[in-house]
N, C-alpha and C positions, 0 to 999 in steps of 0.2 A: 358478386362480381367475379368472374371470371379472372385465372391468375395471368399476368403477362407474357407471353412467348418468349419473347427475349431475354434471355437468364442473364448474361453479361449484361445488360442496362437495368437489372434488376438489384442485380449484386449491387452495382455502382451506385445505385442510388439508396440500396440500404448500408452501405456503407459510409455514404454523403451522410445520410441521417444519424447514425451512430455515431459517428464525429460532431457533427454540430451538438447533441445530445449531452456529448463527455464533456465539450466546453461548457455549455450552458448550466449543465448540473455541477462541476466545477466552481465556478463562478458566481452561480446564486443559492446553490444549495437544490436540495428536492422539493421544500414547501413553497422554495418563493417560483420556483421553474413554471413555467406554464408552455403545455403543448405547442402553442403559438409562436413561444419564443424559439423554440427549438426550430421550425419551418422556419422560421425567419432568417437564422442560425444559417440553415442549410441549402436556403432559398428556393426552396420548393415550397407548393400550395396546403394549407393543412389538411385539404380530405386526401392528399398521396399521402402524407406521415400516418394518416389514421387507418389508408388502405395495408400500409408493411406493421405498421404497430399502433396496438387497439388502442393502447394507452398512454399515459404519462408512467405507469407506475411498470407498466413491462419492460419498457426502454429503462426507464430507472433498474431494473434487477439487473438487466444485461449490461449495462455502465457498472453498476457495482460488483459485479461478479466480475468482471474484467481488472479493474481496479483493486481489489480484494485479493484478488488472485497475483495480480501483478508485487502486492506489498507483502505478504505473506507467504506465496507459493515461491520467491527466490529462496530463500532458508530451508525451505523445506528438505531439497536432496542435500545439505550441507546437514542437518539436524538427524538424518537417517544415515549417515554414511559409520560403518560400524569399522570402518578401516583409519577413520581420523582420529586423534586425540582429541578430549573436547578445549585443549587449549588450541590446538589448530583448527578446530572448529568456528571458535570463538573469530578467530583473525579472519577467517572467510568468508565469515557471516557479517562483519565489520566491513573489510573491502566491498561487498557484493551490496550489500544496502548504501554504501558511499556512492558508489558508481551509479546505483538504480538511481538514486532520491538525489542525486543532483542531474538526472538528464529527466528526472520527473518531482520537480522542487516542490507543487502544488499540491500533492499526494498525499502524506501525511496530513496536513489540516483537511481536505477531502475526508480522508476517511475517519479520522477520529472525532469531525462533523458528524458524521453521519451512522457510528459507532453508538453514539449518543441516542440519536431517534430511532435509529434502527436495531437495536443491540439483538436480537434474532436473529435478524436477515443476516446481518454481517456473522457471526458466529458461523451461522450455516454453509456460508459462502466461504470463509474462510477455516474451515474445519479445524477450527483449532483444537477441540475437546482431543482430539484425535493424533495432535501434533505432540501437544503436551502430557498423555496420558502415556502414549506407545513411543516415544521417539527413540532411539538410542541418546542424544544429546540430553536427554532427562534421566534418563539410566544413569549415565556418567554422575551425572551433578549426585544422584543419590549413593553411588558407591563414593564418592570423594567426600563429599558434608551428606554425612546421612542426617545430622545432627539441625539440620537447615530445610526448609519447604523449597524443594527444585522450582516452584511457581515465583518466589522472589527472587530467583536470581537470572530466571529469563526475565521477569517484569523488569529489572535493572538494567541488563543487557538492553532490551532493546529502547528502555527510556535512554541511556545515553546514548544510544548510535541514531535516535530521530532525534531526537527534542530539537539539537541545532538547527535541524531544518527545518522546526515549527517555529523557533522564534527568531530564524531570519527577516521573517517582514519587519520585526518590529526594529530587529538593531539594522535594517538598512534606512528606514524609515529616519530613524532619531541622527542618522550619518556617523554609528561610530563601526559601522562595518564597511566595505566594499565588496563588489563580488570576486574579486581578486584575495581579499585577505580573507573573505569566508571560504572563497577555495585553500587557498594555505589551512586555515582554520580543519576543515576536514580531514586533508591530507596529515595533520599532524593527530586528529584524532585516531584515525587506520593506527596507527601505532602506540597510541595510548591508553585505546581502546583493551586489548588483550593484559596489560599491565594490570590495570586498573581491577580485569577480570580475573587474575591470578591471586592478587589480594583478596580479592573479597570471598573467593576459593580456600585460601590461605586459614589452616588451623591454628587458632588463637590458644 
């Protein structure tokens, strides 16, 4: 089939599709998704979704590469900047994930779904070997605690600056949160966050 002349109605509609896409995989995950759902999603016919994209599992790379990139690539220039301290590091990498992951609440359980089934894909996507092996922000941590594995104390770092937002559904769920005191809630973490990482920085 010949490709369509009309590039702006082309865009538009693989853009329509890429959206319905990110919710639907969102939502049910990548095993339970079916191409179908997605067309229905985005209200188009499924032989147009199969003319822009062959697959269920293409569209799925391009969602998670977006996604991946979205959760991982904010820290990135904050982790290479060779001009911060990594205590100032720390604080910015804390603000910047607050700010992300509450204008995108869903994200984290998204990815760490799917961290799970896909533990390559997501690697690759999110180039972590690369973040954590060369960064300056790994540098730091082993001139300060050379005495400690720079791997657990990002693992630290960022368990506490997501977790709250993976287990928002359940404390709003059970009503002993609101979205008002889980916003407080965050806001207080931004500042407790750098504290908490100073200690565990802290030579014993």
């Amino acid at each position: 089939m010949a490709k369509l002349k009309n590039k702006p109605a082309d865009t538009s509609t693989e853009e329509k599709i890429k959206e319905a896409a990110r919710k639907v995989f969102l939502k049910k995950g990548y095993a339970a998704t079916r191409t179908r759902d997605i067309a229905e999603e985005s209200g188009i016919n499924l032989a147009l979704l199969n003319y822009y994209f062959r697959s269920k599992e293409k569209l799925f790379q391009l969602v998670m590469s977006e996604k991946v990139q979205k959760l991982f690539g904010t820290i990135t220039p904050i982790l290479n900047n060779a001009d911060t301290t990594l205590e100032k590091k720390i604080e910015l990498i804390a603000a910047s994930y607050a700010l992300m992951l509450t204008e995108y609440p869903e994200l984290p359980l998204f990815v760490l779904s799917e961290m799970k089934n896909h533990p390559d894909q997501m690697a690759a996507n999110a180039g972590l070997g690369k973040i954590l092996q060369q960064s300056v922000f790994i540098q730091q941590i082993k001139e300060r605690r050379p005495d400690i594995n720079p791997l657990q104390f990002f693992i630290n770092i960022l368990g506490i600056i997501i977790f709250p937002f993976i287990i928002k559904p359940v404390l709003k769920a059970s009503g002993s949160l609101s979205n008002q005191a889980f916003s407080n809630l965050v806001e207080e973490r931004k500042k407790m966050i750098p504290k908490w990482a100073k200690a565990m920085l802290k030579v014993t």
